[in-house]
N, C-alpha and C positions, 0 to 999 in steps of 0.2 A: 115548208115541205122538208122529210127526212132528207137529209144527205146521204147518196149509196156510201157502204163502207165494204172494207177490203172483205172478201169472197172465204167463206170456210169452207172445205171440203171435206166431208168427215166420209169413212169408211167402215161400215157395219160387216163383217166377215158372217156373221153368223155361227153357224155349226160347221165350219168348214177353215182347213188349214192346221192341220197340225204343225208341230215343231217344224222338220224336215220343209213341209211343203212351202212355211212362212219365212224361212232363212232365202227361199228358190224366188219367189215372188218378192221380197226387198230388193234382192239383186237384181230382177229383170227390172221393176218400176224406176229404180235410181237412173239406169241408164235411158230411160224413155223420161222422166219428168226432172226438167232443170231448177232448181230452189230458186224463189218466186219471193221476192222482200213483200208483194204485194197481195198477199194470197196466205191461210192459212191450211193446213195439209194433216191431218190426224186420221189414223187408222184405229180400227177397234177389234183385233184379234178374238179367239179364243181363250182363254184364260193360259191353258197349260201352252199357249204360244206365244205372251207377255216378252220373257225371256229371250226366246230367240228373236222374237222384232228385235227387244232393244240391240241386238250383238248385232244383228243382221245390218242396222240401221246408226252402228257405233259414229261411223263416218257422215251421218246426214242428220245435223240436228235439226232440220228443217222440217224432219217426214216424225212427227208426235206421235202418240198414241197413248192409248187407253183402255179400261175392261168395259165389259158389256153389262155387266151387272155385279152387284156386290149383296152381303147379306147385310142383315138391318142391325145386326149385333157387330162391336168391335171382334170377339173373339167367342169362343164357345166349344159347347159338344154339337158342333151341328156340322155332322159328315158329310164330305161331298161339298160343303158351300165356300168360298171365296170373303175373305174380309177388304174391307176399304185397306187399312194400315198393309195388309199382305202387298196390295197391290200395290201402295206407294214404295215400298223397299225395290221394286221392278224396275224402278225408274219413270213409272207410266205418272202423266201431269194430266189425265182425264177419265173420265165415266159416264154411263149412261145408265138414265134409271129410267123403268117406266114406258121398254117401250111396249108396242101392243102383241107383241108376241109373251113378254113375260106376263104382262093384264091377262091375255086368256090363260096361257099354257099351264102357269106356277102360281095365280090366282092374285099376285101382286094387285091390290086395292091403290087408292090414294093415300091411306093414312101409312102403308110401309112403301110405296113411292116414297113419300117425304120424310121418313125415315133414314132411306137409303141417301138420298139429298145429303143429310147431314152427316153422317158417315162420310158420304164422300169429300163432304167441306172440312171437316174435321182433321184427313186426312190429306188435304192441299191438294184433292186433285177437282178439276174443274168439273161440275157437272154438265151433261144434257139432257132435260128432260124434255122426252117424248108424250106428244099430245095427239090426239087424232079421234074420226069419231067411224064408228062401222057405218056400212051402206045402208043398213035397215035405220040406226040413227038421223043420216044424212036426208033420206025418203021421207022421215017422219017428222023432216026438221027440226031436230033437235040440235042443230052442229054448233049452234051459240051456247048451248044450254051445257053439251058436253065439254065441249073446251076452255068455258070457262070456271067449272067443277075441276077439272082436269087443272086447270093453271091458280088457281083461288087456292087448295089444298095444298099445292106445291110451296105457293109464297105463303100459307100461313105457316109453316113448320119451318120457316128459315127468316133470321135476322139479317136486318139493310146491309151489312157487308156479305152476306152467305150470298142474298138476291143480286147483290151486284156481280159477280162470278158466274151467275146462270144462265147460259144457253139455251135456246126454244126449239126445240124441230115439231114441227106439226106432218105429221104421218097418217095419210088419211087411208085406215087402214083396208080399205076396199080398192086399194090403189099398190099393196104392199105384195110385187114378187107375183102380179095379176098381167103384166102389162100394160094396163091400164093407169093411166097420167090426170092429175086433176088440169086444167088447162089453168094459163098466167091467171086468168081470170078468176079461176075456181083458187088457186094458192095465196094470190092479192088477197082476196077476200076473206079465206080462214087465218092470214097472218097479221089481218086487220081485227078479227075477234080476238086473239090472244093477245095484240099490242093493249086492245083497249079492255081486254083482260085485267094484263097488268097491273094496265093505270087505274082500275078498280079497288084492284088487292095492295097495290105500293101504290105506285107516282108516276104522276105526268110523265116526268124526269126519267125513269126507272122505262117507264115505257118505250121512252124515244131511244134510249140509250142501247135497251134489250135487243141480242144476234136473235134472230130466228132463223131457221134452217130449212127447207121443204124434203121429205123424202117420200118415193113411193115412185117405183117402176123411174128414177132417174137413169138417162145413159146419153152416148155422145151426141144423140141425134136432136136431143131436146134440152141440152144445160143451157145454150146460150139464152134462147126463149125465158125457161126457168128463170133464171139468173136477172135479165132485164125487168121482169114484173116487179110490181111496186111492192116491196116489203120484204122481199125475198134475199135475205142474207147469206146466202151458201144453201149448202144441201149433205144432206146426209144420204149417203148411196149404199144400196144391197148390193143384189147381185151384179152389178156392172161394175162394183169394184173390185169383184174376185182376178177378173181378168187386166192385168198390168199394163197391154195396150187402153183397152178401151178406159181405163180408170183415169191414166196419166191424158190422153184426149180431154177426157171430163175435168181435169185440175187445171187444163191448160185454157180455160172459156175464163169470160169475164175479165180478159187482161184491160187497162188503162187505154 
């Protein structure tokens, strides 16, 4: 049987936080969440907000962070986009790719998911990539079938050191910013398809070893549940991390 391991807590801001307002929220969170040896703590700003986390957050190298997304190119004519290399000169030691808002919105496929992957490894910063499947998928049972397209695509465009750096969040996206919660039983079980995912695409080894993350409608009321389920490595939070009480509550579940 897995051994649980130390709890991530990642924080998806979305479209929200400019500069000013992300200087205002490090400084209220610091003071509500005590640095946790046992616990990992990364936020995911807005881009043009990178910057001020890291000032805001000079004093707490415990509180990480990250972009939410990057382009597939190191550099370019390509107005408007954000590069992996921009982002590491920030200070940020992470990224996410892939997740289901970029799939629908910006039309992000699998083959530039795993693109952006490697950009982002290229550039030292850790990836996460996002998996999940829509309700209409889930009803027609397809959720093995998506999520292991979904996880298959990612590790073939990345080499055994890239995969070893890879974080999993399964974001089930009919559960995303709905209210609506998969229960332990429903996250067990999609965290069980992407381990044995995996272990399809890389290794036994690679599998056991692999964070996986739950997100979707996470907040204070339901981390510890989350958190105890079998396979559940942390969580990646929306909207209940905008707010610095209720986020610092959610960092403070799962202690030893």
């Amino acid at each position: 049987m897995r051994e649980p391991c130390a709890p991530l807590f990642a924080a998806n801001w979305k479209m929200y936080k400019g500069p000013a307002e992300t200087a205002e929220f490090v400084h209220s969170f610091a003071r509500r969440h005590e640095p946790r040896d046992d616990a990992t703590v990364v936020f995911f700003p807005p881009s043009i907000s990178l910057t001020a986390f890291a000032a805001a957050a000079g004093g707490r190298p415990d509180l990480e962070y990250g972009v939410q997304d990057v382009h597939t190119e190191r550099e370019g004519a390509h107005t408007g986009a954000v590069s992996a290399p921009m982002v590491a000169q920030t200070g940020a030691g992470w990224g996410l790719a892939g997740h289901s808002e970029r799939r629908r919105e910006f039309g992000d496929d699998d083959e530039a998911v795993g693109r952006k992957l490697v950009r982002l490894l290229e550039s030292s910063l850790r990836p996460i990539l996002c998996v999940g499947e829509t309700l209409a998928e889930r009803e027609a049972g397809r959720l093995e079938e998506v999520l292991g397209r979904q996880v298959g695509a990612a590790l073939s465009a990345l080499d055994v050191a890239g995969r070893g750096r890879l974080v999993y969040a399964y974001e089930p996206v009919w559960a995303i910013g709905t209210g609506r919660t998969a229960s332990p039983v429903d996250a067990s079980g999609a965290h069980a398809i992407v381990r044995a995912a995996i272990a399809t695409h890389a290794s036994a080894a690679e599998a056991e070893a692999g964070l996986i993350l739950y997100g979707g409608s996470v907040k204070p009321g339901n981390i510890e549940e989350l958190l105890a389920a079998a396979g559940v490595d942390g969580v990646l939070v929306g909207g209940a991390s905008l707010d610095p009480d209720g986020f610092a509550a959610i960092c403070r579940a799962g202690r030893a």
